[in-house]
Phi, psi and omega in degrees: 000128185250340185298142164242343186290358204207093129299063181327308175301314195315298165358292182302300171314292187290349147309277167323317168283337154274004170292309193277349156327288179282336177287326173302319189258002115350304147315311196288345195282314201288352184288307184278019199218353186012068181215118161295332188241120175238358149196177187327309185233070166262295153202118158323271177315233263260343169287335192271350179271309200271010158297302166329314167248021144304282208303336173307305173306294177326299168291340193271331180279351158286301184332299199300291188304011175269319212269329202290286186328321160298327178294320204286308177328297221293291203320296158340310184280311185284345144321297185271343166334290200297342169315301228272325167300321157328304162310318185251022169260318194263011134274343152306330183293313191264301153336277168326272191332294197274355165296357184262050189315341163316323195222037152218139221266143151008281180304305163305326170303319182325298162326300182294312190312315176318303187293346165292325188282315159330277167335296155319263192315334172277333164285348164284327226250334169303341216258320169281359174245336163325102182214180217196069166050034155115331187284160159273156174233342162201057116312334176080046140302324164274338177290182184245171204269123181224159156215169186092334156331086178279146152304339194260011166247295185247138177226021138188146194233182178211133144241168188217346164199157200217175145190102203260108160263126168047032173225159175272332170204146179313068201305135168223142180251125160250149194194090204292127181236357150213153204280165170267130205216146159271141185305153163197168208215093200247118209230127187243129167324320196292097154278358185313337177304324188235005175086032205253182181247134176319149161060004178250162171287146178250354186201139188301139189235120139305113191218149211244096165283155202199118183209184181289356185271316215176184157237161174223173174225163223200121183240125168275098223257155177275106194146336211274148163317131193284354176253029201230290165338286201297317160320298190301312184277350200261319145331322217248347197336310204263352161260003186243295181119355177274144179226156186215154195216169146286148179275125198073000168099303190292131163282004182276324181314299186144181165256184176206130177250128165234179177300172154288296180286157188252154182119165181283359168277328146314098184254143153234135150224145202243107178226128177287126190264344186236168178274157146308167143295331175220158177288327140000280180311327187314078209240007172278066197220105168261176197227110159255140178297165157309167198259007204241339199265157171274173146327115172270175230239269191287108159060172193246126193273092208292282254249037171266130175306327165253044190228103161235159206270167183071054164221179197221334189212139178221166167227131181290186191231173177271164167272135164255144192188140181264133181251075176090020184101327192259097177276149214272172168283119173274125145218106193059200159306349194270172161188136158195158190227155179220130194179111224319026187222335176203136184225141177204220192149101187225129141248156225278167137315151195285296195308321192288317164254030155247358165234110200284345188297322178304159177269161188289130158308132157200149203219164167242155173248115183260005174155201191089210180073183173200124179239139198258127176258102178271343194229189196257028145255148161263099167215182156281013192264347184266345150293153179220114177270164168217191179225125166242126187283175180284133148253065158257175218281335203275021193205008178231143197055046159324133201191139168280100153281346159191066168093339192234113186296087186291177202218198164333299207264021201258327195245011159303179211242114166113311177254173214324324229230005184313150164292337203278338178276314160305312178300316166283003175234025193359076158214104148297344184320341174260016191257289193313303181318312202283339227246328216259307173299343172298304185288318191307303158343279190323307194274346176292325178258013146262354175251020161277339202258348197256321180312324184295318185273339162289348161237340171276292207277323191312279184307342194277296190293338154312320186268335173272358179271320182265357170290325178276339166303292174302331175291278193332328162287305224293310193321303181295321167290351151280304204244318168329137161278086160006043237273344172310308170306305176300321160313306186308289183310322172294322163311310192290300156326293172316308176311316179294345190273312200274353155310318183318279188303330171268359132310302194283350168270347165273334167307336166269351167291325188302302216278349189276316172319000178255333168317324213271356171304317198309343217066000000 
């Protein structure tokens, strides 16, 4: 080559050593940083999937710290929960204890109530002091918020999960489609048949009542009256669960024995246990409805085909009722349905679930609850709202007493349910009923709060623990550095920098090499 003004080989050479320049400094970039892609045009297309799932990674790894705060929340709540379950055995305890009034003395009942009132104030003061870094927890701050509610439909609700998807609040219809019933049992007056006198035993009788507390047996004499009957079972009431009434108030109507309670747990039976003296006397022959027939409202329809004679036992039925459309679960007067979208527990008023005819109850749920962001979107199929009621004394163990719903604070010194009150009617039975629903509450809304964290959060963070494992590999084979490869390439690289340069000095030795024409 004799041109000198165009070093072409120089050219070639400095090109080629810059190349291998920027490939050297690219090893060294991805070595030291140990990310293959470290900007945009490194790889387009991959740098934009592992972005995508840093935020995935990214979200998932709040989830997780979401779902564990939630468990700390939980663990936190079922703490003062189990205080509270403490609390209320040893007012059951104190309880039991002072109904055995034969051997405790006045001043010891005294004694008990005080540890009772005790008692009672430290579960109002666990329940207003419970707290979670500033939440309150089981005040019923968490619990959800309703209006609209009658007492003369519900007279009492619970929710436990809401879930307001693009509403601020919830309409909810409860609307009864078949009544709730106590077993009964119609025993008829009308003796004209055998010349007898209405409304009396015609012959001496025996009979064994049964009922869900227990059985009795009960001898009746010949002449008594049917309401001297209904007096005599009605005596036996708080140890049998049977109640006996006239029908329509006349004894001539006849009686009718029912259960105490309404539901399919509720039974009553009436069995004559002894013969007439003659078949004449036999005027003991009862009657029950079908399981299809209502109550009836005016008198007992003797000659209805769905009135049937020769029975000894009926049992009552649950209320059925529609929620939303949804049918609920029946007990007794109770009904509730649970489903991610709505949860409840509503008892009913007796009139209101026992006439299916009525219009349908309705209330709205306007906010409240407490919601847990569990997945890594905000949305509602990644959230779990629940509800934690209030356990103060004045909202725990809700209990029908004669019709009236007492409560915790109902057995303080002074109000309804007091031992000193219980002691003067010698009935503890409504300190137990309330003190037994009371724990029942308790354990329900710890094994409802331990079923969230054991099927929700638990299982919700295994799956997000193995979600975050697999992006976090897919993430690392898209943006991660090879360092094998790369170590290889930086060597490779190097060779080349320094072959480069020592190519490019002999090409400008080449271009000197023309001087020597000149001489």
């Amino acid at each position: 080559m004799t041109r000198i003004n165009s070093n072409i080989p120089s050219l070639i050479a400095q090109q080629r050593l810059n190349q291998s320049g920027a490939d050297l400094s690219t090893r060294l970039e991805r070595l030291s940083t140990g990310l293959r892609i470290n900007r945009g045009k490194d790889d387009p297309a991959g740098l934009i999937i592992s972005e995508r799932l840093g935020t995935d990674i990214s979200n998932i790894e709040q989830a997780i710290k979401n779902g564990e705060r939630a468990s700390a929340v939980i663990a936190t709540t079922e703490g003062a929960l189990t205080e509270i379950t403490d609390l209320l055995n040893s007012i059951k305890a104190l309880a039991v204890e002072a109904a055995n009034t034969g051997a405790l003395s006045d001043e010891e009942r005294d004694a008990n109530q005080l540890q009772i009132d005790s008692a009672i104030q430290s579960i109002t003061r666990i329940s207003n002091t419970a707290t979670f870094g500033g939440l309150k927890l089981l005040d019923g701050s968490l619990d959800y918020i309703t209006s609209g509610i009658s007492n003369t439909e519900i007279s009492n609700a619970k929710i436990t999960a809401a879930s307001f998807v693009g509403s601020t609040s919830i309409n909810v219809d409860v609307d009864v489609i078949s009544s709730a019933q106590k077993g009964n049992l119609y025993l008829s007056g009308d003796h004209s048949a055998v010349g007898g006198t209405d409304g009396t035993i015609l012959s001496r009788t025996t009979i064994q009542v049964r009922g869900p507390l227990g059985s009795r047996e009960l001898v009746i004499e010949s002449g008594q009256t049917y309401a001297q009957v209904v007096d005599s079972v009605n005596q036996l009431s708080e140890l049998t669960g049977v109640e006996a009434a006239l029908i329509n108030g006349d004894a001539n109507s006849g009686i009718v024995f029912s259960s105490a309670e309404y539901g399919s747990d509720a039974f009553v039976s009436v069995e004559r246990i002894d013969s007439p003296s003659t078949p004449a006397d036999d005027n003991w022959t009862l009657y029950k409805l079908d399981s299809n027939s209502e109550i009836p409202a005016n008198g007992v329809p003797w000659g209805d085909s769905n009135l049937l004679s020769g029975v000894d036992r009926d049992s009552g039925a649950d209320v059925s009722a529609l929620i939303n459309g949804i049918l609920a679960t029946g007990e007794g007067l109770n009904v509730s349905i649970n489903s991610p979208s709505l949860g409840m527990e509503l008892l009913l008023n007796e009139t209101f679930a026992t006439d299916p005819s009525l219009t349908a109850a309705a209330f709205d749920i306007t906010g409240g609850g407490s919601l847990f962001q569990l997945g890594p979107e905000i949305s509602a199929l990644q959230q779990a709202n629940i509800g934690v009621q209030s356990t103060a004394s004045e909202s725990l163990g809700g209990t029908l007493v004669n019709g009236e719903l007492q409560f915790l604070s109902s057995l303080t010194k002074g109000q309804t349910n007091s031992l000193d009150n219980a002691a003067s009617r010698n009935d503890f039975s409504a300190i137990e009923d309330i003190v037994d629903a009371a724990i029942d509450e308790v354990s329900i809304l710890r094994g409802r709060l331990g079923a969230f964290e054991r099927n929700v959060l638990d299982t919700n963070n295994r799956s997000l623990q193995a979600a975050y494992e697999n992006l976090s590999a897919s993430r690392s084979i898209i943006r991660d550095a090879d360092f094998a490869k790369e170590t290889s390439e930086l060597t490779r690289a190097q060779i080349l920098q320094s072959a480069g340069t020592s190519v490019l000095a002999l090409a400008n030795q080449q271009s000197q090499q023309v001087l020597q024409l000149l001489g």
